[in-house]
N, C-alpha and C positions, 0 to 999 in steps of 0.2 A: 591608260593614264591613271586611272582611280589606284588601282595595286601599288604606281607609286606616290602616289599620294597621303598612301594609308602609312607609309615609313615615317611620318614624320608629324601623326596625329598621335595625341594620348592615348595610351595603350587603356583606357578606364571606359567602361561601357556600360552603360543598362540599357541598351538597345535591341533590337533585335537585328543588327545591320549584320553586312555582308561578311562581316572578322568579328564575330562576338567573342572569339574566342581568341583571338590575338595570333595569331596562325602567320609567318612571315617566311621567305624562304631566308637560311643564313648567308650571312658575309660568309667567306674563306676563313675554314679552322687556323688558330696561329700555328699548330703544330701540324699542320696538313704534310703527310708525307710527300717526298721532291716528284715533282711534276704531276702528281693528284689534284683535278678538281672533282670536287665532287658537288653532290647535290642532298639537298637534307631544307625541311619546311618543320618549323619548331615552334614553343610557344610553354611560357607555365603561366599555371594558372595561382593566385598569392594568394587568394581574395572572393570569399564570395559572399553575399549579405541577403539573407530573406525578408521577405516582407512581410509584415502578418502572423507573428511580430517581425520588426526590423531586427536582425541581429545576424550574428559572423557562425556560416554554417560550419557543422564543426566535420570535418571530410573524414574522421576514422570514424563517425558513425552512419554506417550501413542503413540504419533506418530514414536518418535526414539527406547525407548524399548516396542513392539505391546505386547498385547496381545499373540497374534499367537506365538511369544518369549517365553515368559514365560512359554508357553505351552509348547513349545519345551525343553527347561531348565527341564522342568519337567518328562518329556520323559526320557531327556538325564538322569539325574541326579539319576529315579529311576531302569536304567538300570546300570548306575554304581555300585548303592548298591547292586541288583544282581549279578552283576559281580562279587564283591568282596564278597560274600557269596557262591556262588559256588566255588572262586578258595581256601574257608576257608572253604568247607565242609558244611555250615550250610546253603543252602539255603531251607531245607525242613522247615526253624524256623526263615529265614526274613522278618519284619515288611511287611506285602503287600500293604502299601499304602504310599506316600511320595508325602508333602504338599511342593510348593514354593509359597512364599510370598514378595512379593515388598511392603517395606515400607520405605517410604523417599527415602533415594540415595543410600540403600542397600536392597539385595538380601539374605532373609534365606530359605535355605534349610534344612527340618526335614521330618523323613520318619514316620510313626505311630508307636508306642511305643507298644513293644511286653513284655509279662511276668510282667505287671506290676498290678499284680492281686488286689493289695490293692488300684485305681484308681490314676490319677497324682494328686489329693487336696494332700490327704495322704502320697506321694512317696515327694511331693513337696511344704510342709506346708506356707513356705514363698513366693512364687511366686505370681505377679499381674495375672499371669493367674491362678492361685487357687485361688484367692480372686474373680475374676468374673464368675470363674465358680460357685462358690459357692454364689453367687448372683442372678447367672439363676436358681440356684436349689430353693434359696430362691421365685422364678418370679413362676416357678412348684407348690408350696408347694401354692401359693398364687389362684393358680385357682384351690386345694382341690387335687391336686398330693399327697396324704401322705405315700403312702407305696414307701422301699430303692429302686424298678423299674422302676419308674416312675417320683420319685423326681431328680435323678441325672440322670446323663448327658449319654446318652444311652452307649455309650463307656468307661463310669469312665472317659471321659477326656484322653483319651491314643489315640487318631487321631495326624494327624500330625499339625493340627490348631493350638491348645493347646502349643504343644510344638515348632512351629516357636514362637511364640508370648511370651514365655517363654526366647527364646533364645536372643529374641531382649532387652529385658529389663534386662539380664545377660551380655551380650555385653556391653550396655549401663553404668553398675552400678548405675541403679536408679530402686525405683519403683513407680515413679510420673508417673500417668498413662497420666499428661497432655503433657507431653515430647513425647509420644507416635504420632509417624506422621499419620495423617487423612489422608484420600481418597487413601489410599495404595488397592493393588488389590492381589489376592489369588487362589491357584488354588494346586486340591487334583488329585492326579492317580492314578488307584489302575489295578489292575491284573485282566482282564474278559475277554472270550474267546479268548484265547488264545493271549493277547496281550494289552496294557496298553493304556488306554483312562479316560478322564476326569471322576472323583467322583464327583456330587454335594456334600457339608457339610451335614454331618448328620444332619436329620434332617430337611429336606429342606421341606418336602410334609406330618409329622405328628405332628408338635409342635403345643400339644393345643392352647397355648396363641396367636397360629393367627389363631384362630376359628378352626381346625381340632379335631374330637373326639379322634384321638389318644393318649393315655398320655406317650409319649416321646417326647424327645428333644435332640437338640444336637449342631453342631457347627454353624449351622445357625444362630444362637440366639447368640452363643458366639462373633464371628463374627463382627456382626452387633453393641456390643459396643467397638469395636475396629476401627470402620469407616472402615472396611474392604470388599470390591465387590470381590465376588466369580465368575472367569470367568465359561461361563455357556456352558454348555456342548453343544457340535457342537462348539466349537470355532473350528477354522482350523489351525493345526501349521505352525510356520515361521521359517525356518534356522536361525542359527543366524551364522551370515560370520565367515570361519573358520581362518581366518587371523584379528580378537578381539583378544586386550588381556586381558586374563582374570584375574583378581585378588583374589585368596579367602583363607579363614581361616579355621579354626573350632571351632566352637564352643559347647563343650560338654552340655549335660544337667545339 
């Protein structure tokens, strides 16, 4: 009962409760491909303010929002989605990975997209993240990738990369990719023994096109034209004070 509960409280927290981080699973995309449901738990974050002094952290600097943060954000955030799939019954069939992304003076959270058998180009035909992804599949096809395993994107594009990056330019209402803020930083956790620790981007140690004989690809490559740095596994997380306030939305797929 509490998870639905939390749908219809103010998303504005300085708590330390159970959705600090505003974490919901989505309604049904409008442009959801014919007979696609899927599953996706999301969240951005506007808004954060410290105390000591009070004022508005500023997210592109690295020394105020660390690394070690984000990671933690990302902990928190994909225990929330858990959270709220168990107390709905469905956590045998929750997305098991969940990407945050710092780009500009905002914070999106998207978990990996489950059930979306026809990949996100197809489920998401308008999106700037379909348009690049379908650009790296074009970068595949170019080093002699020609069979559907190997040209596209090892996930169909259903990680949670894909869809923060989706979500920021839905937020936005633009799809000028030049609006798009550079040197933002990224970071995926997924479920492994027994307990959630950083995923590098698919992708990271078999993409032909940087000399590997494997022919896969994946969010490395996508990534990378979004000016995007994937924190790299062994980062060490950082509390983030539980007396921030935090500000966030939701944004659906």
């Amino acid at each position: 009962m509490l998870h639905r509960l939390f749908y219809i409280l103010p998303l504005l927290s300085t708590l330390t409760s159970a959705q600090r981080w505003g974490v919901r699973e989505d309604s049904p995309p409008a442009e959801t491909h014919e007979n696609v449901q899927i599953t996706h738990y999301s969240s951005a974050v506007t808004k954060i303010i410290t105390t000591n002094p009070a004022q508005d952290l500023d997210f592109t600097n690295a020394q105020a929002l660390t690394d070690g943060m984000l990671y933690q954000i990302a902990l928190e955030a994909a225990a929330e989605k858990d959270d709220l799939a168990e107390a709905a019954g469905t956590i045998d069939s929750v997305p098991p990975a969940l990407t945050v992304m710092q780009a500009g003076s905002e914070i999106y959270i998207s978990s990996s997209i489950k059930f979306n058998a026809p990949g996100f180009i197809t489920t998401f035909p308008s999106s700037p993240a379909s348009l690049v992804l379908a650009q790296c599949c074009a970068l595949g096809r170019s080093f002699g990738l020609d069979d559907r395993s190997s040209s596209n994107h090892r996930s169909e594009g259903n990680c949670g990369e894909p869809g923060a990056v989706h979500m920021w330019f839905k937020q936005h209402n633009t799809n000028d990719f030049a609006r798009f803020p550079q040197n933002g930083r990224i970071v995926t956790v997924g479920w492994y023994n027994g307990e959630y620790s950083i995923w590098n981007p698919c992708g990271n140690n078999d993409d032909p096109t940087t000399g590997n004989a494997r022919a896969d690809w994946g969010c490395t490559r996508f990534i990378q034209e979004f000016g995007l740095t994937a924190l790299p596994a062994g980062t060490q997380a950082q509390q983030v004070p539980d007396d921030w306030y935090i500000q966030t939305n939701q944004i659906c797929l």
